[in-house]
N, C-alpha and C positions, 0 to 999 in steps of 0.2 A: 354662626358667628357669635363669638359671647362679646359683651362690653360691661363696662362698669360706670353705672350711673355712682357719682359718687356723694357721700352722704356729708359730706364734710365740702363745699363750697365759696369760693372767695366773692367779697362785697365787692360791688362797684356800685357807686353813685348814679350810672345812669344803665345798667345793661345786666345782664348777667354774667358773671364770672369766667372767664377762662378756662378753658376745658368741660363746663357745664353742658354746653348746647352739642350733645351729639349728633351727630349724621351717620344714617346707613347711604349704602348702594349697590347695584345689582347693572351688569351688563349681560346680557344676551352672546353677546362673544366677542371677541377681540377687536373688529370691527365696531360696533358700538359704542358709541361713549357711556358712561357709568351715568348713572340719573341718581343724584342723593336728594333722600328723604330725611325731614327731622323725626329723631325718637322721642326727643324731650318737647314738653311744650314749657311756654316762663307762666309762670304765678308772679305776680305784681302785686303788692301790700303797701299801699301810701300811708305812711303818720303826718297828722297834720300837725303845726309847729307848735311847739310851747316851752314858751321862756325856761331855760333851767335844766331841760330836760335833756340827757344822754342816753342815749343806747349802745349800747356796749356787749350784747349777745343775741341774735336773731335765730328761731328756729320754726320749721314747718312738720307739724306733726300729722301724718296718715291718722285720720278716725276710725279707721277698718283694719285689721290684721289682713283681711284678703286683698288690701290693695296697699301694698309696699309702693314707696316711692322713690327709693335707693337700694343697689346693690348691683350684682352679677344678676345680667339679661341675656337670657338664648336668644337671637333674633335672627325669622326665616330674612335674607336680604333682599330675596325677588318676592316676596306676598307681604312683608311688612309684619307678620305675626308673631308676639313673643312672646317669651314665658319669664319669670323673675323663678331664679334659681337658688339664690342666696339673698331673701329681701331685706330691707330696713323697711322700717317706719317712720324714722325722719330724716330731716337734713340741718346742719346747723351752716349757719354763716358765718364764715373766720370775719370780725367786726375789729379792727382797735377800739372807733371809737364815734362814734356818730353825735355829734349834737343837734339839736332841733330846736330853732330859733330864729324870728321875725313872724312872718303870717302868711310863708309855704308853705311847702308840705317836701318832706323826703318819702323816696320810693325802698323798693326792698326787693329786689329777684332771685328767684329759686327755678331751677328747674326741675320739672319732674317727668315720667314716661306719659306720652300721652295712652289717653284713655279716657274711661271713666269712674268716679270718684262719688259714687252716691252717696257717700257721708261725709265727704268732704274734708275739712282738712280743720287743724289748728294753728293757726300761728301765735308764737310766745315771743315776745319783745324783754329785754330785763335792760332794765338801768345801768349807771356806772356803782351804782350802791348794791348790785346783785337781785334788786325785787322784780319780781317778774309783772309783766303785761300783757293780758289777751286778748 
């Protein structure tokens, strides 16, 4: 089964985007009900509030070329095992326009394949002025 994590992701204020949160599943046979598993797990990024401040483009950038976090995924449906076929490196957030202001904080969700990520990740924040924040 291939799917497409995909690199380009819609904001929400409180969850992750629509169509982000893949699911496999796998029956045993006809009789069986199917059992889905998540492929993606969410990455959660909070900014805390400050007067003035817009954000206007969010992205998560892969630290590793060997661990892409978007693209086409071969994925076995009955052992869970997959392979990135066609990777990315990052994912952007389609943002209008986010302001941050009072003394909350806004959240930020991404999904990516689970797994592990021993280098871990970047996220890049940029204003409504285009300067970016890490």
């Amino acid at each position: 089964m291939t799917v497409n994590v995909p690199s380009s992701q819609e904001y929400s204020s409180s969850s992750f985007g629509k169509g982000a949160a893949i699911l496999y599943g796998y029956s045993e046979s006809e009789d069986e009900p199917v059992i889905l598993h998540n492929l993606c797990a969410a990455v959660k990024v909070s900014l805390n509030s400050a007067s003035g401040i817009s954000v206007s483009k969010a992205a998560i950038i892969s630290n590793s070329a060997a661990a892409p976090i978007a693209g086409k995924i071969i994925i076995d449906p009955k052992t869970g095992q997959y392979n990135v076929s066609e990777g990315l490196a990052s994912i952007n957030l389609n943002i209008e326009e986010v302001s941050l202001e009072g003394d909350g904080e806004q959240s930020f969700y991404f999904t990516v394949p689970y797994g592990e990520y021993p280098e871990g990740f970047t996220v890049k924040f940029y204003d409504s002025e285009n300067y970016p924040m890490e």
